[in-house]
Every structure is written in structure tokens, then in C-alpha cells.
C-alpha positions as semicolon CSV with decimal commas, in nm:
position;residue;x (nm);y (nm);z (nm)
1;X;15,206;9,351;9,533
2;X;14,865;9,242;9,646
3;X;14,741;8,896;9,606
4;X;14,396;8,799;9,378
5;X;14,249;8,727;9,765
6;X;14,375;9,068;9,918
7;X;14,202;9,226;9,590
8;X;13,865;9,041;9,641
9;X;13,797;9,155;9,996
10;X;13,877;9,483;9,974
11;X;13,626;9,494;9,671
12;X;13,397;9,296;9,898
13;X;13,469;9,533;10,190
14;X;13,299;9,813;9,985
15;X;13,043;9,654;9,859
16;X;12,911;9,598;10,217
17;X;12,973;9,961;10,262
18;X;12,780;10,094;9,996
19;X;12,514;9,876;10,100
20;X;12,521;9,980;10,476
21;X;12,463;10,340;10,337
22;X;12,155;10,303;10,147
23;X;11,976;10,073;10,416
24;X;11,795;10,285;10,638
25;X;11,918;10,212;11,048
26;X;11,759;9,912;11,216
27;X;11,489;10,024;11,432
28;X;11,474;9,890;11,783
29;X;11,153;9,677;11,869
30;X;10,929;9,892;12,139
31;X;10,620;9,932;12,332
32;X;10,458;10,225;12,421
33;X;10,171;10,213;12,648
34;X;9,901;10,517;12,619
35;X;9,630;10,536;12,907
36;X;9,344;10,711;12,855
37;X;9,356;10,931;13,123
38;X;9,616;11,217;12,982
39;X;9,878;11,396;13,159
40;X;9,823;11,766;13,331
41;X;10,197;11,826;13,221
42;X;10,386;11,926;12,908
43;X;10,377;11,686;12,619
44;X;10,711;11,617;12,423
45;X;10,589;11,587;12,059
46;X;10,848;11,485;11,785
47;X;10,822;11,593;11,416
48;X;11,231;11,507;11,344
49;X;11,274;11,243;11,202
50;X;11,373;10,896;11,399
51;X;11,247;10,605;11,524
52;X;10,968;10,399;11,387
53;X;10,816;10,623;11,105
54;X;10,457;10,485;11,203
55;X;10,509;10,475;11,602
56;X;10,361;10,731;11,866
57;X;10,438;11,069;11,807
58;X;10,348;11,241;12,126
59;X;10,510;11,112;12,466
60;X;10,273;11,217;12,798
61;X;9,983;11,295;12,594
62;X;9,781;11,580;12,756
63;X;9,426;11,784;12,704
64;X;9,566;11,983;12,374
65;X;9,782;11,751;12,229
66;X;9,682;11,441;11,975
67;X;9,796;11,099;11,811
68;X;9,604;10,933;11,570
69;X;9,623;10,630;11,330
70;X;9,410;10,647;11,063
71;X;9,301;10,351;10,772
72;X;9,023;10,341;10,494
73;X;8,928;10,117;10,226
74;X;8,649;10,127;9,956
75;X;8,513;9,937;9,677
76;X;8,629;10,004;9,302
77;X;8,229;10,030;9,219
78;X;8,219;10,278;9,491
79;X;7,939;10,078;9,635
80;X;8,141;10,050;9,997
81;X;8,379;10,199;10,216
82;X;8,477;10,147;10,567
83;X;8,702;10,412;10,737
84;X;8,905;10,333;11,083
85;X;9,060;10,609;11,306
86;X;9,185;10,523;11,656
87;X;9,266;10,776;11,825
88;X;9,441;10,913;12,129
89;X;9,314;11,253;12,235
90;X;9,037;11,423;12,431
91;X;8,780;11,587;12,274
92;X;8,946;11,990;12,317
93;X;9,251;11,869;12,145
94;X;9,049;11,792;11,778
95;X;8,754;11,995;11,652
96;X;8,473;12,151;11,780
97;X;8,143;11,913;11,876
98;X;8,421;11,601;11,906
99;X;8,247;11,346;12,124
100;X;8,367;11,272;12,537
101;X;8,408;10,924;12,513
102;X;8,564;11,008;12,901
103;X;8,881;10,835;12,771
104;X;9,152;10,949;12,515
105;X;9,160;10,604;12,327
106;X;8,934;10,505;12,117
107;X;8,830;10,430;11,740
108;X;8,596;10,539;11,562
109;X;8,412;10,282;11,255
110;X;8,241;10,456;10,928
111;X;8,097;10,198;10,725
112;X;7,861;10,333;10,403
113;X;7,671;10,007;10,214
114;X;7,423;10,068;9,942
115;X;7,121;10,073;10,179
116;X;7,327;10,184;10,480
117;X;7,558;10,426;10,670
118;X;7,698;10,299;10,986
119;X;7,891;10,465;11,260
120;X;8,038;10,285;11,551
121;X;8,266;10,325;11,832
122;X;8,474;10,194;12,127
123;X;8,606;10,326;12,405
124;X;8,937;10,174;12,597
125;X;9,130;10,238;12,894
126;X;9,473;10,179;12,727
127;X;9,612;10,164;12,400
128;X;9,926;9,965;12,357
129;X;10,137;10,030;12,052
130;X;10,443;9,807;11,974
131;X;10,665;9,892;11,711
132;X;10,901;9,700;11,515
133;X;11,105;9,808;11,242
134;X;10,912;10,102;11,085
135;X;10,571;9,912;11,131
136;X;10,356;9,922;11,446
137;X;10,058;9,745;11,595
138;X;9,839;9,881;11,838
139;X;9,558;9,685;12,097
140;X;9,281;9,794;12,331
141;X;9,269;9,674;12,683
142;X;8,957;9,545;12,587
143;X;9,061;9,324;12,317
144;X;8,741;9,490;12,133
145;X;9,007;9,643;11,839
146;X;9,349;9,676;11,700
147;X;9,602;9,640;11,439
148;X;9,897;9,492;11,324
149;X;10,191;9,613;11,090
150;X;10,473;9,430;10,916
151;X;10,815;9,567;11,017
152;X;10,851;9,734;10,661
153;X;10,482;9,878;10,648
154;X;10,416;9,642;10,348
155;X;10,107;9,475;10,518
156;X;9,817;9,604;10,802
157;X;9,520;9,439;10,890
158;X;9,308;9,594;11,145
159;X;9,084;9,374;11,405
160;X;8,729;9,414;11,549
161;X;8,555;9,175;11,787
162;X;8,333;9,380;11,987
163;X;8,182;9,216;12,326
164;X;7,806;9,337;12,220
165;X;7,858;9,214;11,873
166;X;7,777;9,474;11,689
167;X;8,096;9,505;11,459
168;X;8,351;9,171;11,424
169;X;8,609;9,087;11,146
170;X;8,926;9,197;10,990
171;X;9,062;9,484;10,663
172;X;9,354;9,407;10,558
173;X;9,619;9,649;10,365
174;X;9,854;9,521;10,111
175;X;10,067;9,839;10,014
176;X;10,142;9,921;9,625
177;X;10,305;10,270;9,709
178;X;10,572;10,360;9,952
179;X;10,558;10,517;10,263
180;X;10,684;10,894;10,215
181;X;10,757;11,230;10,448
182;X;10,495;11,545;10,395
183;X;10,756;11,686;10,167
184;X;10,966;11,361;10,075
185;X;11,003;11,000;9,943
186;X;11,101;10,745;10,294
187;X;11,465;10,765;10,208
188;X;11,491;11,159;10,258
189;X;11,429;11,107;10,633
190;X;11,307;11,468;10,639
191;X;11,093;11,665;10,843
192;X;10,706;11,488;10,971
193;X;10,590;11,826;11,029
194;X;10,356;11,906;10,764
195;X;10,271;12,264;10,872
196;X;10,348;12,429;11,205
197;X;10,256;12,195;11,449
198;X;10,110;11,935;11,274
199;X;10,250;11,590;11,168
200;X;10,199;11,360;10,936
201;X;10,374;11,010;10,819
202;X;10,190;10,807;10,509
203;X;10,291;10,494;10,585
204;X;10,026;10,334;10,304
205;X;9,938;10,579;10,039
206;X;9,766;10,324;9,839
207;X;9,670;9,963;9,884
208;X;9,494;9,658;9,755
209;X;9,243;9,585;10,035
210;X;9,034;9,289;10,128
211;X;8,762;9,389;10,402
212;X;8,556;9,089;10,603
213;X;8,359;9,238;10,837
214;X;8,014;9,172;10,992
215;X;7,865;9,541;11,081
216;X;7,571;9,544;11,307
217;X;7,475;9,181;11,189
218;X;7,506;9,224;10,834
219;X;7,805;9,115;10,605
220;X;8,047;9,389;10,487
221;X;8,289;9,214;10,228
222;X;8,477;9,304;9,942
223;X;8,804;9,380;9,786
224;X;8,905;9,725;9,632
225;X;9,157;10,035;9,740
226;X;9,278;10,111;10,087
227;X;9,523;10,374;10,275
228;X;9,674;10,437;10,598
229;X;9,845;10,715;10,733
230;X;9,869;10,911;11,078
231;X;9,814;11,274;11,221
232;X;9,972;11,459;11,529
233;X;9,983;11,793;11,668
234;X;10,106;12,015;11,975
235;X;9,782;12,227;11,987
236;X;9,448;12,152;11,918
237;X;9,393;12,068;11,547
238;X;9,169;12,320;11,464
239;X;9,386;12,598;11,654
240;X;9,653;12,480;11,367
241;X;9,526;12,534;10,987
242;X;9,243;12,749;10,869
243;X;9,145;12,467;10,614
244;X;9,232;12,165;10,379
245;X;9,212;11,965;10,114
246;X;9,329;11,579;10,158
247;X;9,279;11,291;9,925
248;X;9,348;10,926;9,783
249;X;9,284;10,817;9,432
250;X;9,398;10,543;9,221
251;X;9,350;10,606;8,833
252;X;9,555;10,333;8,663
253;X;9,943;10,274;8,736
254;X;9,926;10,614;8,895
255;X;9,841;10,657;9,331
256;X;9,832;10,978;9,422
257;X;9,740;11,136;9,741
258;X;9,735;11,544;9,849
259;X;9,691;11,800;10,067
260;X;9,625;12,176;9,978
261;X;9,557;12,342;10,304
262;X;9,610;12,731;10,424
263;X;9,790;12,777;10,747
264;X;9,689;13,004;11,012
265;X;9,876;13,296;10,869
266;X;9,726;13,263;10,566
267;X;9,969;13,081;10,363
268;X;9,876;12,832;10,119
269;X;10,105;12,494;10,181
270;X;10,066;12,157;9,992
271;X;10,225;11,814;10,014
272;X;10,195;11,636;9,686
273;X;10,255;11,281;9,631
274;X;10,260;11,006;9,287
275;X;10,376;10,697;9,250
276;X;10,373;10,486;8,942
277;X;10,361;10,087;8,950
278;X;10,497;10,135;9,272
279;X;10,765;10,356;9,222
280;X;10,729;10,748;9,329
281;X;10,761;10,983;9,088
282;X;10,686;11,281;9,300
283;X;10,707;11,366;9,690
284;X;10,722;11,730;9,709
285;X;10,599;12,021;9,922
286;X;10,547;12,186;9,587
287;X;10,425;12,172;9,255
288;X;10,044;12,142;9,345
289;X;9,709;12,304;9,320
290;X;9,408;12,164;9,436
291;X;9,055;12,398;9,374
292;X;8,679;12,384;9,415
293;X;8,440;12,388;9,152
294;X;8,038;12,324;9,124
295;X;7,838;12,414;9,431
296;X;8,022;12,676;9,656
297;X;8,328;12,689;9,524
298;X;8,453;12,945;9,751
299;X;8,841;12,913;9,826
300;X;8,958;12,945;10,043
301;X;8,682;12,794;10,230
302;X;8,555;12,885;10,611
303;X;8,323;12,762;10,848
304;X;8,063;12,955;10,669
305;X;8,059;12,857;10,344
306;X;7,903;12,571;10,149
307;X;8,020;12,238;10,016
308;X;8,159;12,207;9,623
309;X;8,058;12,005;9,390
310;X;8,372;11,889;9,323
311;X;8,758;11,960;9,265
312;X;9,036;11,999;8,978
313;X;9,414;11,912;9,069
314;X;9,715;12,019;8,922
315;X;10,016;11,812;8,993
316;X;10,371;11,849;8,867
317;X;10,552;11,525;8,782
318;X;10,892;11,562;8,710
319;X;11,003;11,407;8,352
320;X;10,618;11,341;8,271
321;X;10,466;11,683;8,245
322;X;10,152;11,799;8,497
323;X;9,893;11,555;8,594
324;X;9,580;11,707;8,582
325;X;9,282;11,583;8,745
326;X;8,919;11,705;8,841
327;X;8,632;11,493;9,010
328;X;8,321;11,683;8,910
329;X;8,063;11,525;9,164
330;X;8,083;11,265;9,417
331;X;7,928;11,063;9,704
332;X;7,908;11,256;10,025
333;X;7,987;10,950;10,291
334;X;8,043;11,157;10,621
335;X;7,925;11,532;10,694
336;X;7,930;11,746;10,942
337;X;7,823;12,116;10,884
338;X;8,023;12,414;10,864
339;X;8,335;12,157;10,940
340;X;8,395;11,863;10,747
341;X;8,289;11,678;10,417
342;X;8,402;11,323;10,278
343;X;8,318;11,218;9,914
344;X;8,457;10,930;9,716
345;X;8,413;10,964;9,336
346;X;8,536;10,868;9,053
347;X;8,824;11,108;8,900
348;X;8,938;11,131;8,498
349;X;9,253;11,276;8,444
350;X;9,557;11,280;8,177
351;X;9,894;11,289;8,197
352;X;10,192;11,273;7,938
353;X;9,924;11,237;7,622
354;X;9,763;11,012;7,832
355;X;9,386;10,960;7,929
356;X;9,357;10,812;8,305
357;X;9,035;10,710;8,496
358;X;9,032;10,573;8,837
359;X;8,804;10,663;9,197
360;X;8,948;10,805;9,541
361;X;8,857;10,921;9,849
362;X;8,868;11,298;9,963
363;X;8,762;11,555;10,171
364;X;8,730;11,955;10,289
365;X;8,787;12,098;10,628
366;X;8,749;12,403;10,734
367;X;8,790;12,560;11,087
368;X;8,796;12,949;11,082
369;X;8,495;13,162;10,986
């Protein structure tokens, strides 16, 4: 015969169980310190899951392999947008015609304004990157940039103050969408590779953002949409897909974010990804077709091809039907030939009986001929 007090905390004892089981492990707090001068050895490049989901990625960084954080934000109007990559990685280890900074830290600033287009960078001889929980914050030696990251990845705000004064002020990143896996919601812990080689955690997929900066003495400021996410590879990134399609977009309730790309081989391979008020309602590696259409609307694209017009989308959301969307024409903010192309636009779409409007961010790469 038990007593009422024996009953209550074994009842109690499982509760705390259950609850143990669906928190994710506690992370422990590091620092990882990345010079800019890169290892002649082997590098030791994780895609498992484990450890912070937005820390470093590749330990003894060398000439072929990369790390990268990446952030953007733009205004609903479309009128602005500021994107944010620091990296860590020579120039042989990204794309062809990548700048030799003569360090493998830096970040690179795109800033478009009505009247403007503005492209800065800085150069450091360190990168530190602490992590705590899932989050991480990175600094320059320098103290020119850097970011910080709650422990949960709810909130980033990224840092400028450079000494010549040509770019000071903050973005900040207040996350409406959770963090997922290429082929997974956060709680699946699976696999970061998102094709052979290369890496990918979305820490942000969509965001309210607030950007104060001052860019080359003139006031960048507004509030709108913003992202963060991170790449990483074992080879040289354009040794690793033939081409891709990537993208952000808000319409409504719904963030979604893609990636269409074709491997190496050939293969067509897509990560797919909607959330609705906050809550995902797909994370696949599945169940997605993104294709050109206007302008050269060649697919799969090469080096030698043109630039589209624009794009459709095909998404499958399970218990809601297929979201279809399409952007027919957009604003080309960053371009670079026979390589790379970044719009944002404003995208229609409908899902479930329902019409949806809303504006993203997107882009094409293509690296075999």
C-alpha cells in the first residue's frame, strides 16, 4: 500500500522525465579562436550533428576549406537592404575572381539605398567566436565588426565601427521562425550536410529587423525582414554543386526559405522550409520545385547562360495542400557575370484557397559551364 506522498513523487518523478527528453542537451559555453593565416594540414569539418548548431564548423581551417556566417535584412517597400557575410576562408576555397584580402577573416557589407549601392569590407587578423547554448557571437581583432547571439538564437545584432569611418552602427535580428536542419525542423538533430560536402544550419529563417547604420556618411535606417544562416564545406564551394537556387520571403503568416540546387553528378536536391506564425509546417529535403521563367530561363543553368526574369515555386505543405509561388521580375542588388545574381522582389502566391502577397530575397548561382 503506497501512501498519497509515495504516489505524488513518483508522478512527479516522470514528469521531470518526460521533460528531460524533449529538452534538447545543454550546450557547453566555448571559444574558438580562428586566425587568419590557415593551416597547411588537414581540416576536420563536422556535418553530424552536435554542439552549438550556429558555432564553427571547420576546426584548422586550411586553403580549400570554408566557414561562413551570413545575415541580411531589407525594407518591406523594397527600398533597402543591407547584406553581412563574415567569412573565414581564402579566396581558392569560394568562387572564382573571390578577392585576397591576404587574411581568411573578414566581412563583407552590401548596402543598396534608392540613389545608392554600397560595398564595403574589412579585413582582420583573428576572428573569435564564442558560443553559448546554440547561439554564437563572433569579434574581429580589430574591434572594426562583430556579432552577438542569444543562447537560443532568438536575437542577433551585428556591430560595425570602422576606424576610417566609413560604415558604423548596429542590425539587429528578432527571429519569428525557428532554426531548422537542411532536411529537418531543430528537434530532428539530423544531418547539416546539405549536399556532399556542403553544410548548412538556418539559425534565423525569418526575422523582424531594425537596421541603424551610417554607410559612408549617410544614414541607413529602417525596419523590415531579416535572416541569418551559415555555409561550410570540405572543398572549394564551387568544386561542390553545379548550381542553385536559395531564397527568403515573407508573404503573410507564412516564412519560407529554399534551395533547389543540382549536385555535381547531376542530381537535382532541394531543402524546403515553411513556417506559419512561427510554427513550421514543413522542413523537408523534398517536396519542392523551384524554376526560371522570363529572360533565360534555361535550367539547369551554367556559367554560360543568362539571368531570368524571375522564378515559380512549388512547395508541398503537409495538411495545407502545395504552396505555389512565382516572382515574375525583381531588383537585381548584387551581380556578378556568368556566376551569381541577387534580386529581392515582391512574390504573390496562394495556398489552401488562399491568396498571399509578401517580398523576399533570392538568388542564382551557377559554377559549371
Amino acid at each position: 500500500m503506497y501512501s498519497l506522498l509515495q504516489v505524488l513523487a513518483f508522478v512527479a518523478s516522470l514528469t521531470v522525465c518526460s521533460l528531460a527528453a524533449a529538452v534538447r542537451p545543454l550546450k557547453r559555453d566555448a571559444t574558438f579562436v580562428i586566425p587568419g593565416q590557415t593551416s597547411s594540414s588537414a581540416s576536420t569539418v563536422q556535418f553530424a550533428a552536435g554542439g552549438a548548431f550556429d558555432g564553427p564548423k571547420v576546426a584548422n581551417l586550411n586553403s580549400t576549406t570554408f566557414d561562413l556566417w551570413y545575415f541580411h535584412a531589407f525594407s518591406p517597400d523594397l527600398a533597402f537592404s543591407v547584406t553581412i557575410v563574415f567569412y573565414t576562408a581564402l579566396p581558392g576555397a569560394l568562387f572564382p575572381g573571390s578577392i585576397d584580402f591576404g587574411t581568411a577573416d573578414y566581412v563583407e557589407i552590401f548596402v543598396t539605398q534608392p540613389t545608392d549601392v554600397d560595398v564595403l569590407a574589412f579585413p582582420a587578423d583573428t576572428l573569435t567566436v564564442t558560443t553559448s547554448g546554440d547561439g554564437s557571437s563572433g569579434a574581429f581583432d580589430t574591434g572594426e565588426a562583430g556579432w552577438i547571439g542569444s543562447s537560443d538564437m532568438s536575437e542577433y545584432t551585428i556591430t560595425f565601427n570602422a576606424q576610417d569611418g566609413s560604415l558604423s552602427g548596429t542590425v539587429s535580428l528578432s527571429s519569428v521562425a525557428p532554426a531548422h536542419f537542411p532536411c529537418g525542423p531543430l528537434s530532428s538533430s539530423s544531418s547539416f550536410e546539405l549536399s556532399p560536402g556542403l553544410g548548412w544550419a538556418n539559425a534565423i529563417p525569418d526575422a523582424d529587423a531594425t537596421v541603424n547604420l551610417l554607410v559612408l556618411g549617410n544614414p541607413v535606417v529602417f525596419t523590415g525582414i531579416g535572416y541569418h544562416d551559415k555555409n561550410w564545406g570540405n572543398a572549394p564551394w564551387d568544386t561542390l554543386l553545379n548550381s542553385w537556387y536559395w531564397g527568403h520571403a515573407r508573404l503573410g503568416a507564412y516564412s519560407v526559405v529554399w534551395f533547389d540546387f543540382v549536385e555535381t553528378t547531376g542530381a537535382e536536391g532541394v531543402s524546403a522550409f515553411v513556417s506559419q506564425n512561427g510554427q513550421v509546417v514543413a522542413a523537408a529535403c523534398s517536396g519542392l520545385q523551384v524554376r526560371p521563367v522570363g529572360g533565360d530561363a534555361t535550367y539547369p543553368p551554367t556559367t554560360q547562360t543568362g539571368t531570368p526574369d524571375g522564378f515559380t515555386l512549388s512547395f508541398d505543405v503537409p495538411g495545407q495542400g502545395t504552396l505555389e509561388m512565382e516572382v515574375p521580375s525583381g531588383e537585381i542588388i548584387l551581380q556578378t557575370v556568368g556566376e551569381s545574381t541577387r534580386w529581392i522582389g515582391e512574390f504573390t502566391g496562394t495556398l489552401a484557397g488562399q491568396s498571399l502577397s509578401g517580398v523576399g530575397l533570392y538568388e542564382q548561382f551557377t559554377f559549371a559551364s
